[in-house]
C-alpha positions in Angstrom: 53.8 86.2 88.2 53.6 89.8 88.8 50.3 92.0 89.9 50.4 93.2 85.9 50.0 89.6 84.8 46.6 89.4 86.4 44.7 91.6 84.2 45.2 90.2 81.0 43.4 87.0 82.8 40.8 89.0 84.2 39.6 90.8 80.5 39.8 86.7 78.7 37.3 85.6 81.6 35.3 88.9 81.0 35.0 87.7 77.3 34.7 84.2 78.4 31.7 85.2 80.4 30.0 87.6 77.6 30.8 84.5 75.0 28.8 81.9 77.8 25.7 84.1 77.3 26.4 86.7 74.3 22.4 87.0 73.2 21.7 87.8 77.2 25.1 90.4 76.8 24.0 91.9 73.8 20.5 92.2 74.9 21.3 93.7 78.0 23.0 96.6 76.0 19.6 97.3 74.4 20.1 95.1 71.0 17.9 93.1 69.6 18.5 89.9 67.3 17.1 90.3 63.5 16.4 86.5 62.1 16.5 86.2 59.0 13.3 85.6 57.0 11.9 84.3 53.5 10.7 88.0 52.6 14.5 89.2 53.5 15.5 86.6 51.2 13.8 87.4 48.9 14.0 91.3 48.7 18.1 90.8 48.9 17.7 88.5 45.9 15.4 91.4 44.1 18.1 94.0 44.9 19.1 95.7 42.0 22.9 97.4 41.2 26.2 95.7 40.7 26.8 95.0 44.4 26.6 91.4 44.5 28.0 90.4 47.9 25.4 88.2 49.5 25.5 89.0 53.1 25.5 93.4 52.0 22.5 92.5 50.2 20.7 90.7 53.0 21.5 93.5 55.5 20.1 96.1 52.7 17.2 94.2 52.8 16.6 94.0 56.0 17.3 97.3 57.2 14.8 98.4 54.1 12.2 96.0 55.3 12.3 96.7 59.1 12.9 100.4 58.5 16.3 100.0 60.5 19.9 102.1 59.9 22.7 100.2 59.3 26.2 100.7 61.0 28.8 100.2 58.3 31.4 102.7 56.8 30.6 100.5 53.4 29.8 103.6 51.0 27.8 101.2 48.6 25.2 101.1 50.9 24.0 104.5 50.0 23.2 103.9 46.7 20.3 101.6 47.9 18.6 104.6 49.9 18.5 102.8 53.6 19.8 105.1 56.5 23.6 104.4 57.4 25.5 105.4 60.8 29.2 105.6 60.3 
């Protein structure tokens, strides 16, 4: 095993460590977790337009409900009027 082979084992405990505690990681880069609530449920549900996909619609709502931007390159998005980065 060369010196070269040790940094591929190095990044996997990296991830390994960031996948131990990922809500403490992700926090600690200034995120914060979004639960997903009744009203979210049903505002998706109330959506209207031809873009059925369940999940888009729950972020739509939510980012319309908690006055958030979304981070998505999905052009759909736009046509419900919520703030998109990408």
């Amino acid at each position: 095993m060369g010196a070269g082979d040790e940094a591929p084992e190095r990044a996997a405990a990296g991830i390994d460590a960031v996948m131990r505690d990922l809500e403490g990681a992700l926090r600690g880069q200034g995120f914060a977790t979004l639960p997903i609530s009744v009203r979210h449920g049903q505002a998706a549900g109330a959506l209207p337009g031809p873009h059925r996909d369940p999940f888009d619609r729950m972020l739509i709502a939510q980012a319309m409900l908690e006055d958030m931007s979304l981070v998505s390159n999905e052009f759909l998005f736009d046509a419900y009027g919520v703030r998109r980065l990408w």
